[in-house]
C-alpha positions in Angstrom: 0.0 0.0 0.0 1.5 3.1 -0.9 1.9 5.9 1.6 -0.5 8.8 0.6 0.9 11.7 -1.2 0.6 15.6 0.5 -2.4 16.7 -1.5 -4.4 13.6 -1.0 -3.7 14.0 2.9 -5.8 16.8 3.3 -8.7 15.2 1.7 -8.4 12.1 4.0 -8.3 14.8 7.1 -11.3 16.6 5.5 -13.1 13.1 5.0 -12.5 12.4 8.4 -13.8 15.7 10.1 -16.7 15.7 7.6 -17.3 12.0 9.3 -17.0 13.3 12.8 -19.4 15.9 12.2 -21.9 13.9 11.1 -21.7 11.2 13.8 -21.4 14.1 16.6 -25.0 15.2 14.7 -25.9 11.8 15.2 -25.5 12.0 18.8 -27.0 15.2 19.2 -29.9 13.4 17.4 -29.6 10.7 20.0 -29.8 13.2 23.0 -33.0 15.1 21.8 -34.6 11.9 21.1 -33.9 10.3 24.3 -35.5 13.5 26.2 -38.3 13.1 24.4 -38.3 9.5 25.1 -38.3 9.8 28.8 -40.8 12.4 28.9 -43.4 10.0 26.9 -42.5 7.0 29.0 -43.1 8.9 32.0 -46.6 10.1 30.7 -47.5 6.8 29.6 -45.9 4.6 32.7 -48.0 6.9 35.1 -51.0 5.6 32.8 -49.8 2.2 33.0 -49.8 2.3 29.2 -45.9 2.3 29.0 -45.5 -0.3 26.1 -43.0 -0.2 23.4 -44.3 -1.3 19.5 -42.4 -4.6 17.8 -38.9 -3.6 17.1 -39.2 -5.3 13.3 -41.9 -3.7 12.3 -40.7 0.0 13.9 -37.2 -0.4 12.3 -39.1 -0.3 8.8 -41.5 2.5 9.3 -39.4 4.6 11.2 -36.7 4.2 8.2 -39.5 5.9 6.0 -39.8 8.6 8.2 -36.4 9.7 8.8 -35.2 9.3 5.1 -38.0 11.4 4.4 -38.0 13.9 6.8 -33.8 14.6 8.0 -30.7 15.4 5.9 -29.3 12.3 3.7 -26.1 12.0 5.9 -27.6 12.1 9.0 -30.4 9.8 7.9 -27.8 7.2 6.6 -25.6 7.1 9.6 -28.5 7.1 12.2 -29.8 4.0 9.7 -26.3 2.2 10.4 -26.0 2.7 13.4 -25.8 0.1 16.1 -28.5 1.3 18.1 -30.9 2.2 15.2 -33.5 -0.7 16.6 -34.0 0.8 19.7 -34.2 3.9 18.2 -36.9 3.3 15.4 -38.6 2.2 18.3 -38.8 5.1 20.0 -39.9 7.2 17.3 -42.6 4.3 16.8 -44.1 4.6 20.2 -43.9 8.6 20.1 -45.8 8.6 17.2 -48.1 5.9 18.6 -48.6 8.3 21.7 -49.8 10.7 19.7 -46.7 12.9 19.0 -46.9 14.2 15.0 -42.9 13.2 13.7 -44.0 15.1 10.1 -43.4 18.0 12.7 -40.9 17.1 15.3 -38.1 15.4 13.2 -37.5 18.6 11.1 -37.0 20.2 13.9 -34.8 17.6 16.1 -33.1 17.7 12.0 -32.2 21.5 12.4 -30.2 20.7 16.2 -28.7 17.7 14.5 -27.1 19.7 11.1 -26.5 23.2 13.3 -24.4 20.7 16.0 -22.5 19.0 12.5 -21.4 22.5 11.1 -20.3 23.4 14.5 -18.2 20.2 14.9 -17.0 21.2 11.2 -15.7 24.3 11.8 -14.2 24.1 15.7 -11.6 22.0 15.8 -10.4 22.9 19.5 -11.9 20.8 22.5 -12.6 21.7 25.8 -11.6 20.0 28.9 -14.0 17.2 29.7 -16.6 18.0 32.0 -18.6 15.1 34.6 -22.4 14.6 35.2 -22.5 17.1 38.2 -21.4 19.8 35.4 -24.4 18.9 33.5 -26.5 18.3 36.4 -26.1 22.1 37.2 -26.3 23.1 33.5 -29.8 21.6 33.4 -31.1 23.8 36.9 -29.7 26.6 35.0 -31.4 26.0 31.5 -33.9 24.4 31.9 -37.3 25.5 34.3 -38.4 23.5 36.6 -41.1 20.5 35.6 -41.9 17.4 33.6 -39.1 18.0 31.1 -36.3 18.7 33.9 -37.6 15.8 36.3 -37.9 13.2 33.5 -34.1 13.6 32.3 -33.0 13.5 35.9 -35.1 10.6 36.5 -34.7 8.7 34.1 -32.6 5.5 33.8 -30.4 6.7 30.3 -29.7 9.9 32.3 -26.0 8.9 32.8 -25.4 7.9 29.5 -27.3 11.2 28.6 -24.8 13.1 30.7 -21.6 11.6 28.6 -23.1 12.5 25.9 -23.4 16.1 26.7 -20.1 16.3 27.8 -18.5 14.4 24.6 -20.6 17.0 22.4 -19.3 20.0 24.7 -16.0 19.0 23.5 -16.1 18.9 20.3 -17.1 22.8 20.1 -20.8 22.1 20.6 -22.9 24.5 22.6 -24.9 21.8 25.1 -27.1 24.3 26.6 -28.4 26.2 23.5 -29.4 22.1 22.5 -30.4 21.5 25.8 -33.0 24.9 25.3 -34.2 23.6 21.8 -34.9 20.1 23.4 -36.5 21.1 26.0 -39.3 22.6 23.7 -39.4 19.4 22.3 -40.3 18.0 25.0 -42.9 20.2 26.2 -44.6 19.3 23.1 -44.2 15.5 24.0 -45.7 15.7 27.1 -48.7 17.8 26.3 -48.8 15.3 23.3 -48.6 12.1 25.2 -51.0 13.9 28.1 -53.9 14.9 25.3 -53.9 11.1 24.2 -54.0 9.4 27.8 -56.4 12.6 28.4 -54.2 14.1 31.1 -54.0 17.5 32.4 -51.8 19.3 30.1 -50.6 21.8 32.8 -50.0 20.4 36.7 -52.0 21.7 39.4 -50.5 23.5 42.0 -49.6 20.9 44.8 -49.9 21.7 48.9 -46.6 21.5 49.0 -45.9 24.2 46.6 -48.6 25.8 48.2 -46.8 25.5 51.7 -43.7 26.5 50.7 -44.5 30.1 49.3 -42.8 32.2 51.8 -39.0 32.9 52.5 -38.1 29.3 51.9 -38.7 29.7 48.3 -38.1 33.0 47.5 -36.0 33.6 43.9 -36.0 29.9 43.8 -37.3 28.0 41.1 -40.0 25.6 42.3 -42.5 23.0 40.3 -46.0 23.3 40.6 -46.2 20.0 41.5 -43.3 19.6 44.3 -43.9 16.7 46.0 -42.2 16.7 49.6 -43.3 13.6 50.9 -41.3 12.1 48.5 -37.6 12.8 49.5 -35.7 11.7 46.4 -38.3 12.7 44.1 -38.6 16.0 45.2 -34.5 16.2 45.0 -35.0 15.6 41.2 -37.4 17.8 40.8 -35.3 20.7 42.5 -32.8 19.5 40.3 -30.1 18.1 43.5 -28.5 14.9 42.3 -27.7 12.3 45.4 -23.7 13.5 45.8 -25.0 17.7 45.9 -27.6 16.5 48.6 -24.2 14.6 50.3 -22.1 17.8 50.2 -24.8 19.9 51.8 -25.4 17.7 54.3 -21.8 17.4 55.1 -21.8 21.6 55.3 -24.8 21.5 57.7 -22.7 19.2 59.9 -19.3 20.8 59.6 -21.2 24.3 60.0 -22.8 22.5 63.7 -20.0 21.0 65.5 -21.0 18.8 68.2 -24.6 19.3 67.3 -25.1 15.8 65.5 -28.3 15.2 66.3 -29.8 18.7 66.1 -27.7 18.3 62.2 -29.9 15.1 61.8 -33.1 16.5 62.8 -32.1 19.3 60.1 -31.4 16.9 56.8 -34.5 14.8 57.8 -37.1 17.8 57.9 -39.9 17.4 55.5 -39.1 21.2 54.0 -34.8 20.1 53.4 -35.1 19.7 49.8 -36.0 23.6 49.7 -33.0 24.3 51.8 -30.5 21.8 49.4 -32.1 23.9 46.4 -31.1 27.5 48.0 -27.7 26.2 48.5 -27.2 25.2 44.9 -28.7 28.4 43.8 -26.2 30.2 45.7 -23.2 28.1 44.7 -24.6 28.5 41.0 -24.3 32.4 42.1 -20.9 31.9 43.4 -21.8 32.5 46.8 -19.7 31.1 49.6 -22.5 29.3 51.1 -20.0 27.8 54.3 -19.6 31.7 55.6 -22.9 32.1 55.3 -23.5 28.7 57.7 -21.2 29.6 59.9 -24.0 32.2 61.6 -25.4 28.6 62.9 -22.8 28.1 65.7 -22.5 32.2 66.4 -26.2 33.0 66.5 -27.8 29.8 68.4 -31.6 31.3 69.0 -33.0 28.0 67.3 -31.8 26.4 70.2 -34.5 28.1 72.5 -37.6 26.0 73.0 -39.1 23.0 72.2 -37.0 19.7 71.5 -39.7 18.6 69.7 -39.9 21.7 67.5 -36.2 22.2 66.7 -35.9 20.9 63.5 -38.1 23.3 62.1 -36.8 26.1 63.9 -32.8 25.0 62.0 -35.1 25.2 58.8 -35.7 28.8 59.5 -32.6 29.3 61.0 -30.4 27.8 58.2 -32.7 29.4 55.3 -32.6 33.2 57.6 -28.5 32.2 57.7 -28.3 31.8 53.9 -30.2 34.8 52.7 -28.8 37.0 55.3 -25.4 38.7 54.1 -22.5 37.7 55.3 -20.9 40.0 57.9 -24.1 41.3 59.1 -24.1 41.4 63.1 -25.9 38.3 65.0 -26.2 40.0 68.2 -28.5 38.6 71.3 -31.3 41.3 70.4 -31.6 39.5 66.6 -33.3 36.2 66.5 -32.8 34.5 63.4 -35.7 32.2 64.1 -38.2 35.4 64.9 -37.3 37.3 61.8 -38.1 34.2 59.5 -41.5 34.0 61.6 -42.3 37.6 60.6 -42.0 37.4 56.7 -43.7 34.2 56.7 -46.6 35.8 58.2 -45.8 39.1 56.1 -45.5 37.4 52.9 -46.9 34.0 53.3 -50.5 33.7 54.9 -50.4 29.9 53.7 -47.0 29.3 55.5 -47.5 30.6 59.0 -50.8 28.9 60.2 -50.1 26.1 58.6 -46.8 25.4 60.5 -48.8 26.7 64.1 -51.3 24.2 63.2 -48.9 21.3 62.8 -46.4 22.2 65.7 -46.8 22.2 69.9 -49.6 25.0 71.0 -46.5 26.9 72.5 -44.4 26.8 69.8 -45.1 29.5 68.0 -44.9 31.9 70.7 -41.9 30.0 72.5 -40.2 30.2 70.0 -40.1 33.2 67.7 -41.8 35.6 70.1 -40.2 35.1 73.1 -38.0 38.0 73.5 -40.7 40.3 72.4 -43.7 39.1 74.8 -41.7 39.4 78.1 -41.8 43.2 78.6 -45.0 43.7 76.7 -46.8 42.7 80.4 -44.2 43.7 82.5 -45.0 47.3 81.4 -49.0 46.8 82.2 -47.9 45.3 85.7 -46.1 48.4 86.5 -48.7 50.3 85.5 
């Protein structure tokens, strides 16, 4: 075989970008679809309809539909692919659920040939970047809700997260794909929820409800934020399982020899909202430790009921975060009784509800305290 001459050298390198390109289209292709994917399996599985069509017969009609409908080189190498089975059968049951593909594959087509002529003309990579990276990426492009909480939730979203990665470095801009999919899969789920004649649009839950107040001010919070279910509600504030970890670990560094009261903290129904400020902060580039280190200087949640202390770090920890750092915690400032004051203030949902649920003295025990002791002593004298 003879060794290629100069000018045929920089047709083999052009031949093999071009190739490149296409196949980092592919996978772009790949990535939308499998969004898409997870939000109609999670429709459908809720529906106990979650049933994928016979993988022969999808492989042929979905063949149709993408020759027809996406670019020839795209078409041809998501045909040879390995994976094109599984594939045609995902297109199959989308368009079973009731999701048009005449109008969704053009579109998924434009991601797929704008990520190819990116590939073709950056040839410089960026350092690789893991699945927290794209964990955060997603809390910051995406809003919160069925799109967002099916990627997170769903079983390919590992696989989904080297793919973004392998795409950011090969020039490709992740998010701006992330942003297109994302209306993609809006129009999945309200697709998929039409057919199994679902609400297109969740209803408000009680816990959303609940939580309006400090707690969730300037975060962004699903309609239908389910507390009672710990790790769901983690995914649907967008925490993955080693971000919940790390806070956790800052709560108990920030409380030294307070293990318990650290426990009681992490285990409160409301701790997913605190997790979510943190990452909102950190996404800021807020030193959230300074801000925790007011737990061990100004120790007001320690007054009053055992039973009630949990709630009262809640408070305290979200007062400590959204407080500046380097403002005073003298023994006139109760973190616990400031919190207690916007909830009322801003939240009428928030305060009764948490008098209701806690110990009759609670709520006067605990934020009040230092306010109702003179009020009487001055009518005594009198």
């Amino acid at each position: 075989m003879s060794m290629p001459t100069p000018e045929e050298r920089p047709g083999e390198a052009f031949a093999e970008a071009a190739a490149e390109a296409v196949q980092t289209s592919v996978m772009a292709f790949r990535l939308v679809m499998a969004i898409a994917d997870a939000v109609r399996r999670q429709q459908q599985k809720r529906a106990g309809k979650d049933e994928l069509p016979d993988a022969e017969t999808s492989a042929a009609e979905a063949s149709e539909e993408v020759k027809k409908l996406l670019p020839d080189d795209i078409a041809t190498a998501l045909l040879e692919g390995a994976d094109w089975p599984q594939l045609a059968q995902q297109l199959m049951a989308l368009k079973q659920a009731g999701v048009d593909l005449e109008m969704m594959l053009p579109r998924v087509g434009e991601i797929a040939v704008t990520v190819r002529d990116q590939v073709a003309a950056n040839a410089e990579k960026v350092a690789r970047e893991g699945t927290e990276e794209w964990a955060k990426a997603l809390r910051e492009t995406l809003p919160a809700g069925p799109v967002r909480e099916a990627i997170l939730s769903s079983p390919a979203w590992p696989e989904m997260a080297k793919t973004m990665a392998t795409l950011n470095e090969r020039g490709v801009d992740v998010r701006a794909i992330l942003a297109s999919a994302h209306e993609e899969g809006v129009g999945v789920d309200q697709a998929v929820a039409k057919v199994l004649a679902a609400a297109e649009v969740p209803t408000t839950s009680r816990d959303a409800k609940l939580s309006y107040g400090p707690l969730t001010t300037g975060l962004d919070i699903p309609k239908d934020l389910d507390l009672g279910d710990r790790e769901r509600a983690l995914r649907q504030l967008s925490i993955s399982p080693s971000e919940n970890q790390k806070y956790t670990r800052m709560v108990c560094e920030a409380l030294p020899g307070a293990e318990r009261e650290a426990d009681l903290l992490v285990s409160a129904r409301q701790w997913p909202l605190v997790a979510a400020r943190m990452a909102d902060m950190e996404s800021k580039g807020q030193p959230v430790a300074d801000h925790l280190a007011r737990l061990s200087k100004d120790t007001s949640w320690q007054e009053g009921s055992q039973s009630t202390v949990g709630r009262r770090l809640v408070q305290a920890v979200n007062d400590a975060l959204r407080k500046p750092v380097g403002t005073p915690a003298g023994p006139g400032e109760s973190r616990v009784r400031v919190n207690t004051a916007a909830a009322r203030s801003t939240s009428p949902s928030v305060g009764p509800t948490k008098a209701a649920k806690g110990a009759a003295p609670a709520t006067p025990g605990v934020a009040a305290h230092r306010e109702a002791g003179p009020a009487p002593k001055r009518g005594k004298t009198r």
